[in-house]
N, C-alpha and C positions, 0 to 999 in steps of 0.2 A: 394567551393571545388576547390584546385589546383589540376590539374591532369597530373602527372608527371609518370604515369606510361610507357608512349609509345611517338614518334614522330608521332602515327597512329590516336592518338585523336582527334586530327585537327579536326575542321571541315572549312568547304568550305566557304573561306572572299565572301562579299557581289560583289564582282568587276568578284571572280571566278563563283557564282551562274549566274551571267549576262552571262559573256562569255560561261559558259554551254547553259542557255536557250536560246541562239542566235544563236548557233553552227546549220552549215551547214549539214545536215547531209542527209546517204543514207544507202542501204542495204549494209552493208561490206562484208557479207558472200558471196552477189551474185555479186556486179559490185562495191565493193571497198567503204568504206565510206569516203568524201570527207575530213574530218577533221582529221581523222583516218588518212590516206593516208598522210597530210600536218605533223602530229606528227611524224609517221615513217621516215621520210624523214628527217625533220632536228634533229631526233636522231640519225639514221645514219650518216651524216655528224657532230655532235659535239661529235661521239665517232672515226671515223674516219672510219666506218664501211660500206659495199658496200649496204645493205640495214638492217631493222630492223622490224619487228613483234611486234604489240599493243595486246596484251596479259590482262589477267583481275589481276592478284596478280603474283607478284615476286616468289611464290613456284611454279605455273605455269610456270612461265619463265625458272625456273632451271629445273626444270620437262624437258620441252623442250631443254634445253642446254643438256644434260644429255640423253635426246632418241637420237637428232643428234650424239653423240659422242660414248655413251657407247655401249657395247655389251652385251646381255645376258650373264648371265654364269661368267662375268668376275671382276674385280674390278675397283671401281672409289679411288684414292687417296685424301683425305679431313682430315684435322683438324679435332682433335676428339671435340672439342669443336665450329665444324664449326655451318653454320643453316641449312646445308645440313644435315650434321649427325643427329642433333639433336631436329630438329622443323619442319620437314615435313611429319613428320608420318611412319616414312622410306619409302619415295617414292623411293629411291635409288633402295630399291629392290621391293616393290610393284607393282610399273608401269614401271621399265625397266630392274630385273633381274641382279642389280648391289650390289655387296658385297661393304661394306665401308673398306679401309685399312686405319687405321689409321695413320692419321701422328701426332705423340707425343710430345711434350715437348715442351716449350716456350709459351707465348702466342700468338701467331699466327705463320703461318706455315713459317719453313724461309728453306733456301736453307738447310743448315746440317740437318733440323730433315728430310724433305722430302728424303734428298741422304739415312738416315737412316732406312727409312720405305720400300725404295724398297730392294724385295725379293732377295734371290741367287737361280738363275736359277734353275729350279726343272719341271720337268715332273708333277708332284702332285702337285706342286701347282699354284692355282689361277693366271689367266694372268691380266695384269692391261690395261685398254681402255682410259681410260680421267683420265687427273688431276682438280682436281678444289681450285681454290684460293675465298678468303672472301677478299672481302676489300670498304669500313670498316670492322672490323671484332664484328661482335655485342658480343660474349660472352665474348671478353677481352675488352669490355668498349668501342666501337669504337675507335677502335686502326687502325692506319693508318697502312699498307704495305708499305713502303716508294719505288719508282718507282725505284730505283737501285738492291732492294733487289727483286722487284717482275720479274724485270729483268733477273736477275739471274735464280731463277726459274724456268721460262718461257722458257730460252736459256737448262737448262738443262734437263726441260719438252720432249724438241721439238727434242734436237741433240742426247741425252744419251739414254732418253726413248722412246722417238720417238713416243711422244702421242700426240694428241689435250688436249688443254686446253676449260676449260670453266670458266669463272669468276662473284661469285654473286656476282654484285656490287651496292645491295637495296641501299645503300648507300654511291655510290662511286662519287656523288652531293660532299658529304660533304670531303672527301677527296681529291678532288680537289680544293673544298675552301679551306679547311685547309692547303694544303701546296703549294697551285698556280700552283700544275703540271698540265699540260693540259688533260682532260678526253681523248681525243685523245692516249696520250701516257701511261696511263695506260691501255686503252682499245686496245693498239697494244701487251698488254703481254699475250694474250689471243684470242683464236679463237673462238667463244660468250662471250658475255657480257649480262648480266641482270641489267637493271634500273631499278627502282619502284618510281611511283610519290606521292604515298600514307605516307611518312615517310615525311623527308626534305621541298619536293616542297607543302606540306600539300593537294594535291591533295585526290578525295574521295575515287579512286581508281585507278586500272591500273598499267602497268609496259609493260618494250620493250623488248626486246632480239633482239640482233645484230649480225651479222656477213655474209658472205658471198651470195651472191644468191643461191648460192646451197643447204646452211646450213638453209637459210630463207623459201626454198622449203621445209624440209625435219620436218623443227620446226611447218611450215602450220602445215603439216599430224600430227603431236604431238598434236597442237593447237586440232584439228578437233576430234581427237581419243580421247582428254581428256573432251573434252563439251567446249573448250574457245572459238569457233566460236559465234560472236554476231552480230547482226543487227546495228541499231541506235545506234551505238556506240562513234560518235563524239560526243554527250553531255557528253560525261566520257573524252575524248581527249580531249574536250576543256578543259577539267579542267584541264590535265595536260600540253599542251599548256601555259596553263594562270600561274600553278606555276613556268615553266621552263623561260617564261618570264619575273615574278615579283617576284617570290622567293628564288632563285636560288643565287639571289647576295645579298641576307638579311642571309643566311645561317651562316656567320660569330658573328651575332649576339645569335644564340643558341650556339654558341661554345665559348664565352665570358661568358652565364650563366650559361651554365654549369662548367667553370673554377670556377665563383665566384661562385657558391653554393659549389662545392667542397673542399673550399676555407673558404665555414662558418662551413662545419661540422667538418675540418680538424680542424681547430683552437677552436671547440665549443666542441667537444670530444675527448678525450684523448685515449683511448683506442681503437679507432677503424680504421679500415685503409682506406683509400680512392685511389683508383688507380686514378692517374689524369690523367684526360682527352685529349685526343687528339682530338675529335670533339665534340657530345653533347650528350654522353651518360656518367652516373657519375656512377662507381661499388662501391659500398660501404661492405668492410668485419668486418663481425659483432665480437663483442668478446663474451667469452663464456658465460658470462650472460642474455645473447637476442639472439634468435634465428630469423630467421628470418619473420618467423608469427606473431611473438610478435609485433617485429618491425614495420609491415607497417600496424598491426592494429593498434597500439598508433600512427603513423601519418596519419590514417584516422580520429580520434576521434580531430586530431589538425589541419583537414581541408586540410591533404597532402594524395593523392592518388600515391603512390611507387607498387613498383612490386618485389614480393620476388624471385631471380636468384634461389636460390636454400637452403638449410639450414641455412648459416652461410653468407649469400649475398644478398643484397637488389639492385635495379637497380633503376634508377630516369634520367630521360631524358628529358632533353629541347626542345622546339617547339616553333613552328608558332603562338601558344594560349597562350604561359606563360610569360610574359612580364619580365623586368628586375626586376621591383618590385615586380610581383609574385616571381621569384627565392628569391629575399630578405626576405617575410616574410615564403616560404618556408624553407629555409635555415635552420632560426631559428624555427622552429616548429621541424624542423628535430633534432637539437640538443637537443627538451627536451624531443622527443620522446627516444635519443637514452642513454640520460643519465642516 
């Protein structure tokens, strides 16, 4: 079975299991864990950030971007199709009392639909606390925020609205490989940033948030308040350690198979649409004779594991596990499932 449903399937190369079970390790919660401590550090320095917080999952992470920034009562600004919106249970408002305002139109958030989304001044209504940007953006296919546009944004976040930013960036790995901008300078459009090692770097778990010491003080008490406080946690560090090491610059290679797969169904069916990829996630929209249950049961019966977006959308994503030749004879499985 090819398993293309997720970049989370991974599991942990023989090279990361080692550097796990070698890993230096101590109490984190009480005197800091050693490897723990060596992760945060040069996460903050390859995001360009004064320090960074080792956190157990990337919805953790925004959780915490999200307690430093937002305020009860008020609104967080997000892509309706963001992962904040739409895949963490509404933590927005569960754990910190934050309305979503949507920002509409396009696939990912750009300067005009944001300028559009904020209110005209009103007594009655809702005030906005943080903005939050995706990038990669997972519901539109991993689609890059290209670092001019998030620029923009950011400049108009900060001077117009006069908000902090927070930015998911689960997979802002791969949008750095993709367009060689430096993680540094997308992580300056933004006052946190969330990395996750569990996607891209095929790590088993974990993810950082970044940003100032103040901000890294205030994400602890979030960390602490939400149950992420762990022990012996450098055996989960080293593994992110050891992706950020050795898998980090293989990344270019999921985004070559995800292009060629894109590239057989595009050419192997006719009727259906393929958004092409900008990193390694492929969205596939279905036509009206397949819906999309249909669809990723007929490519489990042909040995392909997809993931249904939603009705008329199937999602399939390259990794760390699926080799250039798995993409090839998934490809074609995919086109007789989709014919």
């Amino acid at each position: 079975m090819i398993d293309l449903r997720s970049d989370t399937v991974t599991r942990p190369t023989p090279a990361m299991r080692r550097a796990m079970a070698e890993a230096e390790v101590g109490d984190d919660v009480l005197d800091g864990d050693p490897t723990v401590l060596a992760l945060q550090e040069r996460v903050a320095a390859m995001l360009g950030k004064e320090r960074a917080l080792f956190v157990p999952t990337g919805t953790m992470g925004n959780a915490c971007g999200l307690w430093v920034h937002g305020r009860h009562g008020t609104e967080a600004y997000a892509h309706d199709d963001s992962h904040i919106v739409n895949w963490e249970i509404a933590g927005l408002a569960g754990l910190r009392g934050l309305q979503a305002r949507m920002v509409r139109g396009a696939p990912v958030m750009t300067l005009a639909t944001l300028q559009a989304a904020v209110r005209p001044p009103s007594k009655h209504a809702p005030k906005a606390s943080v903005v939050c940007f995706e990038n990669t953006h997972n519901g539109a296919g991993g689609m890059v925020t290209p670092i001019g546009d998030l620029r923009a944004m950011a400049e108009f976040a900060r001077t117009t609205l006069k908000l902090p930013i927070h930015l998911d960036g689960a997979r802002l790995w791969n949008a750095h490989v993709a367009t060689g901008t430096p993680l540094s300078d997308f992580a300056a459009c933004a006052d946190t940033v969330m990395v996750s090692f569990s996607k891209g770097l095929g790590a088993p778990l974990g993810a950082c948030i970044t940003g100032t010491a103040a901000h890294m003080e205030e994400a602890f008490v979030a960390r602490k308040r939400l149950g992420g406080g762990m022990r012996q946690s450098g055996i989960v560090a080293a593994g992110a350690l050891h992706g950020l090491e050795h898998h980090l610059g293989r990344l270019h290679e999921d985004h070559a198979n995800a292009k060629r797969l894109a590239a057989i169904v595009a050419d192997g069916v006719a009727d259906v649409q393929v958004v092409p990829p900008d990193t390694n996630i492929v969205m596939i929209d279905l036509p009206a004779r397949i819906d999309a249950a249909t669809a990723t049961a007929r490519a489990k019966e042909l040995g392909v594991l997809i993931s249904q977006w939603h009705a008329t959308r199937v999602r399939v994503v390259t990794h760390l596990d699926a080799s250039a030749a798995d993409v090839e004879v998934a490809g074609r499985a995919l086109v007789k499932a989709l014919v």
